[in-house]
C-alpha positions in Angstrom: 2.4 2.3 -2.0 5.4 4.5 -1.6 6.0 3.5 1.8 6.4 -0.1 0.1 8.5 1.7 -2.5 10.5 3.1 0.3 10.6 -0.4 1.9 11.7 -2.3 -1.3 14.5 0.2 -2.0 16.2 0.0 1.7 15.7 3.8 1.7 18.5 5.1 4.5 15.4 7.2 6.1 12.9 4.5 6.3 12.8 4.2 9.7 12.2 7.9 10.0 9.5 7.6 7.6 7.9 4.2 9.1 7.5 6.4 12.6 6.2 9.5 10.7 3.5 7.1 8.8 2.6 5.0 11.6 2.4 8.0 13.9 -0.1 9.7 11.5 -2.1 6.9 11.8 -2.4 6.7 15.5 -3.2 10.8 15.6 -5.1 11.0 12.9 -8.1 9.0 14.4 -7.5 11.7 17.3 -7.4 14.8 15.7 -10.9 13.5 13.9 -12.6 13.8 17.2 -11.8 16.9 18.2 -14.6 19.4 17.9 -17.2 16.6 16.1 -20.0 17.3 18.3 -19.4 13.8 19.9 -19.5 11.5 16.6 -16.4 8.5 16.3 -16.2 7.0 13.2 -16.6 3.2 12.8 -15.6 1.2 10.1 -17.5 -2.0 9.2 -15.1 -4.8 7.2 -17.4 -7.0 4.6 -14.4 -8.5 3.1 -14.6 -11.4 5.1 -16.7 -13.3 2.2 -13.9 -13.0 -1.0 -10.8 -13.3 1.3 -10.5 -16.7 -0.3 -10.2 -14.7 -3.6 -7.9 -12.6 -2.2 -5.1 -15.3 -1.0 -6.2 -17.4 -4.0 -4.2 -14.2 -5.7 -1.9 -13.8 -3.0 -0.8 -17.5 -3.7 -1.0 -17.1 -7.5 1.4 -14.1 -7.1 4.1 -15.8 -4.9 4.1 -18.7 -7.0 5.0 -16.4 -10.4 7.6 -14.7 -8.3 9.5 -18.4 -7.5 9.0 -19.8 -10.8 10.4 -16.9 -12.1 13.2 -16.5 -9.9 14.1 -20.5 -10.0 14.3 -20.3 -13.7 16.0 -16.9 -14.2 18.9 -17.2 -16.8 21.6 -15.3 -14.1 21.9 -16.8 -10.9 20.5 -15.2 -8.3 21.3 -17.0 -5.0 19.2 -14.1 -2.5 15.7 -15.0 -4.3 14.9 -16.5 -1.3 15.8 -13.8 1.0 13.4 -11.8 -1.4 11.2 -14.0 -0.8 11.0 -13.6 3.1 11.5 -9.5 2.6 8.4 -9.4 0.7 5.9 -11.3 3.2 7.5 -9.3 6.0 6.6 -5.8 4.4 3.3 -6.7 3.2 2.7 -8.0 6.8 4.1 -5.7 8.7 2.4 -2.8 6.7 -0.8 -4.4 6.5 -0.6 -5.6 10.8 1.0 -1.5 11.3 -2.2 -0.1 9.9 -4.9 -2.3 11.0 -2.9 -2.0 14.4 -3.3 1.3 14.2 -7.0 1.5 12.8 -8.1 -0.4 15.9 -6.0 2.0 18.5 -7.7 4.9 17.5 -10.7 3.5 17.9 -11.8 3.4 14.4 -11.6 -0.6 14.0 -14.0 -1.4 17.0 -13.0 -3.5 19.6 -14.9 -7.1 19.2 -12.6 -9.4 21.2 -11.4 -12.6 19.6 -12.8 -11.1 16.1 -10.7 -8.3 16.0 -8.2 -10.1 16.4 -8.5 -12.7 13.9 -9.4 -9.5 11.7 -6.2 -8.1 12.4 -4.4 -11.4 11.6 -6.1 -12.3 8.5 -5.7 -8.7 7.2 -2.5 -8.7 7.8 -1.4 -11.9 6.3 -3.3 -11.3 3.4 -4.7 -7.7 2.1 -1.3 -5.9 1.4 0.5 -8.8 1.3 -0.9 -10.4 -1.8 0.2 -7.8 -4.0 3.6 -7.6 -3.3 4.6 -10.0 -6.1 3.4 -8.1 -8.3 4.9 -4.8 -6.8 8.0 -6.4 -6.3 8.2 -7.0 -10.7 7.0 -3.1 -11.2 9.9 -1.8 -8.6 12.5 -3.6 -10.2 11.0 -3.2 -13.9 11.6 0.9 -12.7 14.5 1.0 -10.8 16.5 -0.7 -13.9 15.6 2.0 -16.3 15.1 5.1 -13.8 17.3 6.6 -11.2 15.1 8.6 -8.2 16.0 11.7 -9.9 14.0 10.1 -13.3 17.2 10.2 -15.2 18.0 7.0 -16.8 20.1 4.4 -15.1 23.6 4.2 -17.1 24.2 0.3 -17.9 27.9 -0.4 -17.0 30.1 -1.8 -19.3 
């Protein structure tokens, strides 16, 4: 959740931090095989059978987020950029890890269901809560600075 916090603020350093993540979690699959008498860990996914609950949320969320934008009392022409911003960093984080999950090794390797895994995932899992993370960022970055200080409202 920071790193979405990092991407929703347009943090100068994100890029230094999107390599720094994403290269933890191609090592870190590595470094858990060293000196592990021989055992990989495997993950099994079993959320195949409520991914219908989860875009049913994920659609539930987006929808708030344009009603509320379309009927906002200022006008805010970028809503729709917003829009587009928040599917790409859900996506991108969601496809990054996964990606990443099934490089090391830990995400097995089952052909065409991997990588309908990997696409679903990534469409969906992080994805359908960033509605909802998008209305807590900007809830907290209109009262509090980084620093925790208040923001000053100009006059």
């Amino acid at each position: 959740f920071a790193f979405i916090w990092l991407a929703l603020k347009k943090d100068k350093h994100f890029k230094h931090f999107t390599l720094s993540i994403f290269g933890w979690w191609i090592c870190a699959p590595q470094l858990s095989q060293m000196g592990g008498n021989g055992y990989l860990i495997r993950t099994a996914r079993t959320t195949n059978s409520y991914h219908w609950i989860m875009a049913l949320i994920l659609v539930v969320g987006y929808a708030i987020f344009i009603t509320y934008q379309l009927f906002r009392k200022e006008e805010n022409k970028k809503w729709f950029y917003e829009l587009g911003r928040l599917n790409i960093i859900g996506i991108a984080i969601q496809f990054a890890w996964e990606f990443a999950l099934l490089l090391g090794g830990i995400r097995p390797w089952v052909g065409a269901v991997s990588i309908q895994t990997l696409l679903i995932n990534s469409f969906i899992e992080t994805n359908l809560g960033m509605p909802i993370i998008f209305f807590i960022f900007t809830l907290v970055t209109n009262k509090w600075n980084d620093d925790l200080t208040k923001v000053q409202k100009q006059s």
